[in-house]
C-alpha positions in Angstrom: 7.3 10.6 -31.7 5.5 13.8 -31.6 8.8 15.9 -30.2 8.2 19.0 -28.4 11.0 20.5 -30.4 11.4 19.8 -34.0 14.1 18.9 -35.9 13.9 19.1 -39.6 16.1 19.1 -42.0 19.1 17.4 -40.7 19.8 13.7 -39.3 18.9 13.4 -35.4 21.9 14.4 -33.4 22.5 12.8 -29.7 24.2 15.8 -28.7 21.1 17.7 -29.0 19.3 15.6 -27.1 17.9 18.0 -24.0 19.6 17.1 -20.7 16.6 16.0 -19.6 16.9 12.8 -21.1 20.5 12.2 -19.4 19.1 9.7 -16.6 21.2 6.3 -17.8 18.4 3.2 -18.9 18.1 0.8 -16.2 16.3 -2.3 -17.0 14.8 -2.9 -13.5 12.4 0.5 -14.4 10.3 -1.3 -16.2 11.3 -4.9 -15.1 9.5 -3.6 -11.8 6.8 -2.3 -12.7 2.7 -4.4 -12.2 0.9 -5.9 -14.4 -1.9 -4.1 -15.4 -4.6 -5.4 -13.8 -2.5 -4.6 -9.8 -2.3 -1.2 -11.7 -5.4 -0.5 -11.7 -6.4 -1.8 -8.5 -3.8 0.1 -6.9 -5.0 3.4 -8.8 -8.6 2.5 -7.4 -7.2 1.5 -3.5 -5.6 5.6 -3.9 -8.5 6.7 -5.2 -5.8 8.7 -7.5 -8.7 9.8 -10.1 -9.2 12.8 -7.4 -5.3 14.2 -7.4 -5.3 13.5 -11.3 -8.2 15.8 -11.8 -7.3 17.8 -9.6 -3.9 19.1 -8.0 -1.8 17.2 -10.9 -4.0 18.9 -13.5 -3.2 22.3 -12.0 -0.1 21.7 -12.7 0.5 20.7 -16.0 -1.6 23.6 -17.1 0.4 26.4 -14.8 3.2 25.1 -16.3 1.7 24.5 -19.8 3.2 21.4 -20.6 -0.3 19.8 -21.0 -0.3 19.8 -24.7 2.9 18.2 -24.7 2.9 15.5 -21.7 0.5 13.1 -19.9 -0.4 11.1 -16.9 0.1 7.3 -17.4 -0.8 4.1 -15.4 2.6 2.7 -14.1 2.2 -0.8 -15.8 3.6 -3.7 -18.1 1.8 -6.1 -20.0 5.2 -8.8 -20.8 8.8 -9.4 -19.3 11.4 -8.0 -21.5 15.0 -9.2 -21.8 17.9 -6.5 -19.7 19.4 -5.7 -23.2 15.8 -5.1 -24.3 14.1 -2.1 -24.2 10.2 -1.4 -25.5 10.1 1.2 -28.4 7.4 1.9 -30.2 7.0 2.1 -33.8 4.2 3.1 -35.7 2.0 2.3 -33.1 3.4 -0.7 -32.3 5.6 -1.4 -29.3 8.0 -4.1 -29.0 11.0 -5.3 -27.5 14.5 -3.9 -29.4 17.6 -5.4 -28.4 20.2 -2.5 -27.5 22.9 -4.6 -26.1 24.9 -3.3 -23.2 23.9 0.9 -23.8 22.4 2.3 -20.7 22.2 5.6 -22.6 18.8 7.3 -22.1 19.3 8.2 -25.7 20.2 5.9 -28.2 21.6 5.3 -31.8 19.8 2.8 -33.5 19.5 2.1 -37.7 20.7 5.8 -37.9 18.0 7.5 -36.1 17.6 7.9 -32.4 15.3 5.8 -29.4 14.3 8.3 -27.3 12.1 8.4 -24.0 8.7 8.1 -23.8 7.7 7.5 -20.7 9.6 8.1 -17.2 8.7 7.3 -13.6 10.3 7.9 -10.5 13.1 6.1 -8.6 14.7 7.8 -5.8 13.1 11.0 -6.3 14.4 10.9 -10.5 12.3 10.8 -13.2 13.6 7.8 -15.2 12.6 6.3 -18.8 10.8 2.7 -19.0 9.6 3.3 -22.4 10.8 4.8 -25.2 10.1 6.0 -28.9 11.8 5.4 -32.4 12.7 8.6 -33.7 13.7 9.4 -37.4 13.3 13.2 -37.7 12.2 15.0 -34.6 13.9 15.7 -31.1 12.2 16.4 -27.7 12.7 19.3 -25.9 13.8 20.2 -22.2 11.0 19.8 -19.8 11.0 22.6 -17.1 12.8 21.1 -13.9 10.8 23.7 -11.9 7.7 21.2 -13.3 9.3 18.1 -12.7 10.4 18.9 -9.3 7.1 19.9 -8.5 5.5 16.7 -10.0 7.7 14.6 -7.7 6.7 16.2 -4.7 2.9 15.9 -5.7 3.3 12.4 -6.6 5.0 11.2 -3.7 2.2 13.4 -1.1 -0.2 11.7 -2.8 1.5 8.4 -2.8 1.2 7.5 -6.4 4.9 7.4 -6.9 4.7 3.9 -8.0 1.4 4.5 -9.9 1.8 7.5 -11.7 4.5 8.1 -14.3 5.3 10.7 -17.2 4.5 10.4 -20.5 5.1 12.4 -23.9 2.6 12.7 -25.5 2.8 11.5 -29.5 1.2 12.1 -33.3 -0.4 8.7 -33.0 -3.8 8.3 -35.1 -6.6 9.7 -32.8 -8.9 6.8 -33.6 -6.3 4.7 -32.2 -6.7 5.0 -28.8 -6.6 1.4 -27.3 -3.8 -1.0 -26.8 -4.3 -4.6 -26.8 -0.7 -6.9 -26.9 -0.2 -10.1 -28.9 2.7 -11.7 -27.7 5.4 -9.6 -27.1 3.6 -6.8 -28.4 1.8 -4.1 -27.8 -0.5 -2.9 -30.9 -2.6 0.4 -30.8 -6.3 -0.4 -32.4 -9.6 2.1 -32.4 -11.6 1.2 -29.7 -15.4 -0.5 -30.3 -13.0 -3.8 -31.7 -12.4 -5.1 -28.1 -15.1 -5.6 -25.2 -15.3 -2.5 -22.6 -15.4 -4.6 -19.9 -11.6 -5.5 -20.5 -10.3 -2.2 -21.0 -8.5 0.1 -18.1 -7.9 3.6 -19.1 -4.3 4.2 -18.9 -3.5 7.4 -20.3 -4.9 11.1 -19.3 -4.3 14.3 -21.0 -5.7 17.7 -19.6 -7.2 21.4 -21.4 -8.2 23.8 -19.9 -11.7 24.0 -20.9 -13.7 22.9 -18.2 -16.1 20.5 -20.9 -12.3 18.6 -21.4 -10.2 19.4 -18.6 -8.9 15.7 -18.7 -9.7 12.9 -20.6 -8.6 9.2 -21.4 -6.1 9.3 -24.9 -5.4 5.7 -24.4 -6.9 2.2 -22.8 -5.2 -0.8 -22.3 -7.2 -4.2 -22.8 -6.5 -6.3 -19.7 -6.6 -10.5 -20.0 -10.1 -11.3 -19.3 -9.4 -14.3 -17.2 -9.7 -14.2 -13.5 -11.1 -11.2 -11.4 -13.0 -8.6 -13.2 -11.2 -4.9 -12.5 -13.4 -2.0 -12.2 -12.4 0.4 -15.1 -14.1 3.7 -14.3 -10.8 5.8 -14.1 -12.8 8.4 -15.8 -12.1 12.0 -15.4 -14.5 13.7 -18.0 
């Protein structure tokens, strides 16, 4: 996980896990959440590509946060189990049994599971996704941000279609997801057709030749109705 704060030198600690990580685990966050293909339909319905690029991008860089987080497609690509949550792991994301914990931080092979990704429920941000951690912890994100992040997702009605996401040290030439069973593996795109990938991730800069672009694309089942991808943003 590429943490916004480091922490070298000593185990991982859950008592110095930012507060903003203190919203418990519930299952039903990512138990609810499309598939990707409704995803993306319900991106293009919202035509959300024009609040991405524009007032949500404004935002992350006034708050400078844009080197550290990103914009994801609220999706799933399997069912997990309610003790289950999906960490990834050297770019690749499965399902980890955790038992009864509803921590949003969690012990685990004595290093930490930490959020990933967080969308909101009842005007929280909330973790679906989360990250295996044996070094580094995140840092507090700005509530001031947050807050204002919830009231431009919900104006724009993409509270169910846009979430948070932290952004990681993941090899840059591994950009696209495709899963294998219950699994979620990150490969460098050219190896799967374009016409089943959906971009999924954005990241913004604030110069204007790469004020936001796709870091990562999801491979959608090919079977059934083809889904426009063009979530492009530059």
């Amino acid at each position: 996980m590429a943490s916004l704060v480091a922490g070298f030198g000593a185990p991982p600690n859950l008592d110095q896990v930012p507060n903003t990580y203190t919203a418990p685990y519930d299952p039903r966050a990512y138990d609810s959440l499309p598939s990707l293909r409704l995803a993306s339909e319900q991106f293009q319905q919202l035509n959300a590509i024009t609040a991405v690029v524009n007032p949500i991008r404004d935002l992350f860089l006034k708050h400078k946060v844009h080197k550290h987080l990103g914009i994801a497609l609220l999706h799933k690509h399997f069912p997990i189990r309610p003790t289950e949550r999906l960490v990834d792991c050297r770019s690749i994301s499965a399902p980890w049994d955790i038992g009864d914990d509803t921590n949003a931080a969690t012990r685990k092979y004595e290093s930490l599971i930490l959020p990933r990704s967080f969308r909101l429920v009842k005007e929280k941000f909330v973790p679906y996704e989360f990250d295996f951690s044996d070094a580094d912890l995140p840092r507090q994100v700005d509530q001031a941000f947050l807050s204002e992040l919830s009231s431009l997702l919900y104006q724009h009605r993409l509270d169910q279609v846009l979430g948070l996401r932290v952004l990681d040290k993941h090899d840059s030439e591994l950009t696209v997801e495709v899963t294998e069973g219950n699994m979620n593996i990150m490969i460098r795109r050219g190896i799967v057709p374009e016409n089943e990938l959906i971009q999924a991730l954005w990241v913004f800069a604030k110069e204007e030749d790469q004020a936001c672009h796709c870091r990562e694309i999801c491979r959608v089942d090919s079977k059934g109705t083809h889904v426009e991808s063009n979530h492009a943003c530059g």
